[in-house]
N, CA, C and O atoms as a printed pandas DataFrame, in Angstrom:
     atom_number atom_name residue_name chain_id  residue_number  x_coord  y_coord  z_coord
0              1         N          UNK        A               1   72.425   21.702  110.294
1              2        CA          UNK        A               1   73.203   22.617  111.097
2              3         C          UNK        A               1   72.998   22.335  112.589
3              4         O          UNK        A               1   73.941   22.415  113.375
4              5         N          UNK        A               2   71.768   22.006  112.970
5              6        CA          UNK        A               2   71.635   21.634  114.362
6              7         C          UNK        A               2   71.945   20.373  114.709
7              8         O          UNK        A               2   72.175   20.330  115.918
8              9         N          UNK        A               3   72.016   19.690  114.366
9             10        CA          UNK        A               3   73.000   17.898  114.402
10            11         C          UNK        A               3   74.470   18.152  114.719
11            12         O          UNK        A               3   75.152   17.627  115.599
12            13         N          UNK        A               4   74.817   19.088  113.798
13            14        CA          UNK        A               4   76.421   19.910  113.874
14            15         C          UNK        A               4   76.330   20.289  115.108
15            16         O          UNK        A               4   77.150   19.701  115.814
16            17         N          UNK        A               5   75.405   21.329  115.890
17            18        CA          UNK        A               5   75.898   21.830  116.471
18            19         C          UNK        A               5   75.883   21.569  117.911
19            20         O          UNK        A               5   76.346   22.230  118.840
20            21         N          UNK        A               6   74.914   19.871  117.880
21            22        CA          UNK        A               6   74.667   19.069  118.872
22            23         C          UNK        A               6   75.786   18.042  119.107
23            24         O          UNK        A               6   76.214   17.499  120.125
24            25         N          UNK        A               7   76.119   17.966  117.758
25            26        CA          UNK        A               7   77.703   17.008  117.889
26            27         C          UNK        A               7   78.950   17.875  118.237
27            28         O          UNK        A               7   79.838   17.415  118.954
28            29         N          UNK        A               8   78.990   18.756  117.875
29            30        CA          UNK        A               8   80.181   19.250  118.491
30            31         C          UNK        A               8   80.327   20.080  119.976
31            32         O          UNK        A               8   81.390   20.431  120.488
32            33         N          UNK        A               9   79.183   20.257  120.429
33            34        CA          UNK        A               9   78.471   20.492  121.784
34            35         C          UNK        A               9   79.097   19.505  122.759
35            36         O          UNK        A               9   79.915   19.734  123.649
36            37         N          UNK        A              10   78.457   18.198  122.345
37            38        CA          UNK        A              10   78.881   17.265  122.923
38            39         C          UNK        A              10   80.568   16.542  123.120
39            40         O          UNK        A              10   81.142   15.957  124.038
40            41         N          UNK        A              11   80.876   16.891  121.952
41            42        CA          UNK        A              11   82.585   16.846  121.639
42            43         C          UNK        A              11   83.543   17.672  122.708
43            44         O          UNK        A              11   84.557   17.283  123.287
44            45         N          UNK        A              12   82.656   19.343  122.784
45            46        CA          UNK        A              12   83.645   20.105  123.435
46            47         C          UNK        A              12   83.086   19.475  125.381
47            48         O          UNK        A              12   83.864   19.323  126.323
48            49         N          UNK        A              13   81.730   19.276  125.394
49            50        CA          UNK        A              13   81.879   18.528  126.940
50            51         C          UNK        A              13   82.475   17.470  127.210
51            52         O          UNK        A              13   82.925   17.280  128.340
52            53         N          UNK        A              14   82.594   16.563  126.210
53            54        CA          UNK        A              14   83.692   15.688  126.371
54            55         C          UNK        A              14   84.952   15.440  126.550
55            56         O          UNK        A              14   85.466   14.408  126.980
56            57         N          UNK        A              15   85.755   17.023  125.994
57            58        CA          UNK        A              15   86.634   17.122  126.068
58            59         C          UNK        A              15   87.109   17.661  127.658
59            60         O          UNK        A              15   88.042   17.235  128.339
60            61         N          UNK        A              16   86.257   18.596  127.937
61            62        CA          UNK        A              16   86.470   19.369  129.224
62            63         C          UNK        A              16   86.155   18.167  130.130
63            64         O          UNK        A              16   86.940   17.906  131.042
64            65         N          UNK        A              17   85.007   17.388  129.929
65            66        CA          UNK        A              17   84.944   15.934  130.972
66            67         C          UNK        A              17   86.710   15.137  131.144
67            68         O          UNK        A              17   87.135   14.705  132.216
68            69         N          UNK        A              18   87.308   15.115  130.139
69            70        CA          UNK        A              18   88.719   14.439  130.202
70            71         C          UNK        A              18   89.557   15.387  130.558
71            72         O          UNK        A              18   90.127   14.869  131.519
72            73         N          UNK        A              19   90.065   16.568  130.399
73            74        CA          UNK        A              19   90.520   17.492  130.446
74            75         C          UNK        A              19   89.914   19.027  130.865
75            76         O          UNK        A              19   89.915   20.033  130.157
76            77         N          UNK        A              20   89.504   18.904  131.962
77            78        CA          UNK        A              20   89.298   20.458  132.482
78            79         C          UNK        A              20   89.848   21.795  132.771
79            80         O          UNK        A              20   89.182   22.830  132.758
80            81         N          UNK        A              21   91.491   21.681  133.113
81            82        CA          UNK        A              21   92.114   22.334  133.048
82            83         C          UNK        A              21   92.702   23.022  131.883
83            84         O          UNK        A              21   93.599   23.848  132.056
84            85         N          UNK        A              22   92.098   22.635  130.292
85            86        CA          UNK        A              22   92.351   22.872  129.462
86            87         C          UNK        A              22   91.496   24.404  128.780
87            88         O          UNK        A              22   91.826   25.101  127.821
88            89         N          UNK        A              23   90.600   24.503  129.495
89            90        CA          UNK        A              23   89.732   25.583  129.434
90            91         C          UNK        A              23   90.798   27.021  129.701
91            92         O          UNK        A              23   91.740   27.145  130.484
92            93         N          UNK        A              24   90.279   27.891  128.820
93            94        CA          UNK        A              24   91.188   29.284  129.278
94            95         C          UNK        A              24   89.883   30.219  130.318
95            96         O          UNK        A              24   88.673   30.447  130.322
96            97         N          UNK        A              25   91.116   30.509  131.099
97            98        CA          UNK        A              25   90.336   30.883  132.299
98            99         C          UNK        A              25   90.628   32.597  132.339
99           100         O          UNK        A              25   90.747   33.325  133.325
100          101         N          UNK        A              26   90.693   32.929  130.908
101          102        CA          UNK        A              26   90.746   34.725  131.120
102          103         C          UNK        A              26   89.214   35.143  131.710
103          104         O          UNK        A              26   89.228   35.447  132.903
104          105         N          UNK        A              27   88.183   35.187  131.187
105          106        CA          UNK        A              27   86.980   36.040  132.326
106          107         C          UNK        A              27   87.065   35.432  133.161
107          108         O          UNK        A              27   86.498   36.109  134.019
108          109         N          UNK        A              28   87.479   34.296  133.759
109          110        CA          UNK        A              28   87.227   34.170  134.731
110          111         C          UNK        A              28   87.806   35.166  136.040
111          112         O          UNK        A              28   87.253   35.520  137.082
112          113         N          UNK        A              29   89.276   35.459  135.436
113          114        CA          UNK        A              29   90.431   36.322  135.943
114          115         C          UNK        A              29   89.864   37.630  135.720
115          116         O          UNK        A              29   90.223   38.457  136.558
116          117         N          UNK        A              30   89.022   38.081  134.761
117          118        CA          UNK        A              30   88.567   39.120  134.806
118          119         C          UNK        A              30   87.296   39.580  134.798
119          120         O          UNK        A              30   86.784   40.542  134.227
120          121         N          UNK        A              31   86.676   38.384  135.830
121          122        CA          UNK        A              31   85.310   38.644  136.328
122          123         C          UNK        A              31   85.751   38.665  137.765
123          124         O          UNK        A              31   85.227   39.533  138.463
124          125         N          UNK        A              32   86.558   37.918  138.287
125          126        CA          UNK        A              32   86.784   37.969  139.765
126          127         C          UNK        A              32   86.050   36.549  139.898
127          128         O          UNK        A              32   85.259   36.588  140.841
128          129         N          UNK        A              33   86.067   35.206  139.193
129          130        CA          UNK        A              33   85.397   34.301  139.345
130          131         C          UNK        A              33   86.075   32.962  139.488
131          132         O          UNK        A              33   86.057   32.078  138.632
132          133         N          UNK        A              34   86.689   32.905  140.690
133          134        CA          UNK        A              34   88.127   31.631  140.130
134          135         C          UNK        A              34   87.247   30.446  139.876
135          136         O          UNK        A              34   86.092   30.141  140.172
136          137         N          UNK        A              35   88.308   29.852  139.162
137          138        CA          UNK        A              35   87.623   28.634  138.890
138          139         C          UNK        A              35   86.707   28.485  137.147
139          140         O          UNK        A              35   86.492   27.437  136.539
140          141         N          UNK        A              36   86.320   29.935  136.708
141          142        CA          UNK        A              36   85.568   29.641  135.866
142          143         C          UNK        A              36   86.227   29.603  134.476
143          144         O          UNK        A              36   87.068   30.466  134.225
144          145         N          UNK        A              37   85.921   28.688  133.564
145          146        CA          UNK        A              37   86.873   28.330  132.524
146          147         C          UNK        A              37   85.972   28.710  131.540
147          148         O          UNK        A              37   84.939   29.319  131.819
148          149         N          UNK        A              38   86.400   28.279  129.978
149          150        CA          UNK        A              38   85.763   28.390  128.796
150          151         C          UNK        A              38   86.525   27.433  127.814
151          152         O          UNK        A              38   87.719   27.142  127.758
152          153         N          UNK        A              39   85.369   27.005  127.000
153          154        CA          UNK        A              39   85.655   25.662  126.157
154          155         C          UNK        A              39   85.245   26.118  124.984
155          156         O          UNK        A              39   84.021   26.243  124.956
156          157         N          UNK        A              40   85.977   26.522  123.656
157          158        CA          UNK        A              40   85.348   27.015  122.349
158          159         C          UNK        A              40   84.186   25.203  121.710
159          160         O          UNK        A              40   84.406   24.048  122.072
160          161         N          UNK        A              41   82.985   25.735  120.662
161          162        CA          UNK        A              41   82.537   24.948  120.330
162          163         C          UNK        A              41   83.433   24.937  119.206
163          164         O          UNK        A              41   83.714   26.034  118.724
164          165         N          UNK        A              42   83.923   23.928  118.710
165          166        CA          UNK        A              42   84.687   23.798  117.309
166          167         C          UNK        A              42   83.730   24.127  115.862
167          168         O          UNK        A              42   82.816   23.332  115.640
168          169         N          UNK        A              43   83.871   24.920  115.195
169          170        CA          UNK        A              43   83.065   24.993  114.088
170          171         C          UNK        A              43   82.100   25.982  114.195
171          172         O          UNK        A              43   81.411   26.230  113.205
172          173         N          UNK        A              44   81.871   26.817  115.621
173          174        CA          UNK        A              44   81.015   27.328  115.594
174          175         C          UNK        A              44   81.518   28.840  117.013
175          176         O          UNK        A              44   82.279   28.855  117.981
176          177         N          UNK        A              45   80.684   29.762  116.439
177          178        CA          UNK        A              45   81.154   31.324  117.491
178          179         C          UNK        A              45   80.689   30.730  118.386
179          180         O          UNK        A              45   79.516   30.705  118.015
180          181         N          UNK        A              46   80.718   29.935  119.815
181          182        CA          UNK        A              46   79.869   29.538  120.826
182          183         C          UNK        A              46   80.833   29.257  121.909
183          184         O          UNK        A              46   81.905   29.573  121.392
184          185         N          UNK        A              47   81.093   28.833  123.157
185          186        CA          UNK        A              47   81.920   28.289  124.073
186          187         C          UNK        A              47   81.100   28.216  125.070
187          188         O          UNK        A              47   80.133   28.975  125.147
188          189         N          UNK        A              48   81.406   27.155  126.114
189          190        CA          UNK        A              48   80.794   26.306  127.386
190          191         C          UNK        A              48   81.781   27.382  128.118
191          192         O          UNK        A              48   82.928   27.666  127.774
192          193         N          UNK        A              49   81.208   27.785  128.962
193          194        CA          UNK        A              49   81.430   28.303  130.512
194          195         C          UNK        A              49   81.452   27.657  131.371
195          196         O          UNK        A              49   80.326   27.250  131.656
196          197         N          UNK        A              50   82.510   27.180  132.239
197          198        CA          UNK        A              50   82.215   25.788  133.227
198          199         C          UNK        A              50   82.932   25.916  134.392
199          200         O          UNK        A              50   84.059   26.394  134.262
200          201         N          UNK        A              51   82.500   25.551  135.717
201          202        CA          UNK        A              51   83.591   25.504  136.701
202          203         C          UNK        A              51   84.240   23.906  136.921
203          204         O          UNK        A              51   83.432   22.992  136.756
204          205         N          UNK        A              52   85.489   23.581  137.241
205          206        CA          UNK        A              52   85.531   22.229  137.307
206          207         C          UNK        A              52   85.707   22.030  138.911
207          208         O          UNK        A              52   86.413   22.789  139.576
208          209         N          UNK        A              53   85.035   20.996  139.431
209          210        CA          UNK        A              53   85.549   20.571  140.637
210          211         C          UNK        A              53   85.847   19.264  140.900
211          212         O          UNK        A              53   85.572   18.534  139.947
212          213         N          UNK        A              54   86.229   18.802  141.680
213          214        CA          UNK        A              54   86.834   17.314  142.269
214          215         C          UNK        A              54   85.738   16.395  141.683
215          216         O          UNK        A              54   86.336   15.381  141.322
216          217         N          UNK        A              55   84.559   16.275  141.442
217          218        CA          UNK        A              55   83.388   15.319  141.593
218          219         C          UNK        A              55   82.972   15.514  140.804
219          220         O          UNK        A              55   82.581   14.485  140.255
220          221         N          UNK        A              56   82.691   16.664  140.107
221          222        CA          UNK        A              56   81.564   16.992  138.821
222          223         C          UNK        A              56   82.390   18.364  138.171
223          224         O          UNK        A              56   83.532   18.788  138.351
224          225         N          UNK        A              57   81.434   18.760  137.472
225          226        CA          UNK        A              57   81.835   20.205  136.313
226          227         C          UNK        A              57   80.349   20.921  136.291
227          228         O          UNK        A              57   79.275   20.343  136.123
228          229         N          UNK        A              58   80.490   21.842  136.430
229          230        CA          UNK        A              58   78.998   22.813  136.527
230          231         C          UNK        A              58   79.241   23.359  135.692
231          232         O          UNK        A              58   80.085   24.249  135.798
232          233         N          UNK        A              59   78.526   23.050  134.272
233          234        CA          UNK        A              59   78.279   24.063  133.068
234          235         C          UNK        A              59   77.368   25.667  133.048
235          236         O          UNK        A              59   76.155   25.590  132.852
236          237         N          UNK        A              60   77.826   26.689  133.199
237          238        CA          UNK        A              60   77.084   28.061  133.766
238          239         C          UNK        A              60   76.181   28.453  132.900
239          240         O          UNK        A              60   74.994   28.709  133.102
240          241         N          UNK        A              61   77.079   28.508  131.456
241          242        CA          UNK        A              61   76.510   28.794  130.334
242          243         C          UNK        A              61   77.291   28.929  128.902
243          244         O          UNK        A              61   78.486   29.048  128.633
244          245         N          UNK        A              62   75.995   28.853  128.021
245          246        CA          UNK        A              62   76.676   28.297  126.555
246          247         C          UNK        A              62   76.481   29.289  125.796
247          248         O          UNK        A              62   75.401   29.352  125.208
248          249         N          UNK        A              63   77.568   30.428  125.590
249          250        CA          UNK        A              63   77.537   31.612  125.208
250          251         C          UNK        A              63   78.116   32.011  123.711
251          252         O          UNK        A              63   79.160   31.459  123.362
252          253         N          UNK        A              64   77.568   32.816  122.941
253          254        CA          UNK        A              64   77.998   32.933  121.791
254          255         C          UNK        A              64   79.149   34.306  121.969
255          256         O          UNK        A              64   78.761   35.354  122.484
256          257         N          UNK        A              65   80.583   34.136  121.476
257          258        CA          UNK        A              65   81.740   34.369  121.960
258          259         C          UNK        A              65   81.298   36.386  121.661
259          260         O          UNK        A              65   81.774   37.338  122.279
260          261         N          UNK        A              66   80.395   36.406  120.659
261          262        CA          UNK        A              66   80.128   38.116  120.588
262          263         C          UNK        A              66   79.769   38.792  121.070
263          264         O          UNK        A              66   80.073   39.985  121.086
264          265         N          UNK        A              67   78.457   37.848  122.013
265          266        CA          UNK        A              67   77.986   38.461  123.055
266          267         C          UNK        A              67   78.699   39.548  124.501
267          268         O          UNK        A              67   79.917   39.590  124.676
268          269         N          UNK        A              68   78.270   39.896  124.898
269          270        CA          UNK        A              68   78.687   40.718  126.283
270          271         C          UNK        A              68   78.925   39.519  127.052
271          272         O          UNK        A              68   77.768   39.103  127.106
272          273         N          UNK        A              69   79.552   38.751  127.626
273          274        CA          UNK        A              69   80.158   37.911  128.357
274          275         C          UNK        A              69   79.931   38.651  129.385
275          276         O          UNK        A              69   78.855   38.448  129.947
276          277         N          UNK        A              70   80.735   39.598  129.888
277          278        CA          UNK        A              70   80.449   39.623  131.459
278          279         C          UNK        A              70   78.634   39.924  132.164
279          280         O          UNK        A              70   78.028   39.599  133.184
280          281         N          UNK        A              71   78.351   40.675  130.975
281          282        CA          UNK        A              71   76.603   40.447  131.506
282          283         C          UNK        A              71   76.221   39.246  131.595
283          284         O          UNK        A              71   75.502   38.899  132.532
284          285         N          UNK        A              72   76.524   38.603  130.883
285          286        CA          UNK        A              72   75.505   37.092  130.863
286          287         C          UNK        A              72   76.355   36.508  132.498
287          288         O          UNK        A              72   75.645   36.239  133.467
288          289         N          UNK        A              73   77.285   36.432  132.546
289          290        CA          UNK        A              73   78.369   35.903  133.914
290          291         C          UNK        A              73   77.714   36.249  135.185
291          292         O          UNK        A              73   77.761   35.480  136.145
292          293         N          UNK        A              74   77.030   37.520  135.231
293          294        CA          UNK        A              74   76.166   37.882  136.425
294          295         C          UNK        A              74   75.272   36.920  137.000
295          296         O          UNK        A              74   74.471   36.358  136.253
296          297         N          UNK        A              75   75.293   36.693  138.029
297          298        CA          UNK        A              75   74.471   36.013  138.850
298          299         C          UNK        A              75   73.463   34.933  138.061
299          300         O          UNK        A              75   72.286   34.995  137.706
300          301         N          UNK        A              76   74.704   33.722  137.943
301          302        CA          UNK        A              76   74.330   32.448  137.392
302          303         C          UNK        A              76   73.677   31.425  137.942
303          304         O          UNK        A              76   73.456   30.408  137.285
């Protein structure tokens, strides 16, 4: 299960590495946080939190989708 969930970890940063704008950016819109996206892990309740910019991608955090999201979003 943890091989799984290291491979598809890596799958969904890969994807956002090629495609960043592909992330849905609802908390971000409803945190007041532009810029901040979300990447589901495939196969699993989890998603990457990420901002993208010109040069790099700052991963915030790797959140399980049940959790309270906007608590964890606080001061990253």
């Amino acid at each position: 299960m943890a091989l799984r969930f290291v491979e598809a970890f890596g799958a969904a940063c890969n994807h956002i590495a090629e495609w960043p704008e592909t992330g849905s950016s609802r908390f971000g819109a409803d945190l007041g946080l532009p810029g901040l996206r979300h990447w589901r892990i495939e196969g699993f309740p989890y998603a990457v939190f990420y901002i993208a910019h010109a040069d790099q991608i700052d991963i915030w955090r790797v959140l399980h989708l049940g959790s309270d999201i906007p608590a964890w979003m606080i001061d990253p």
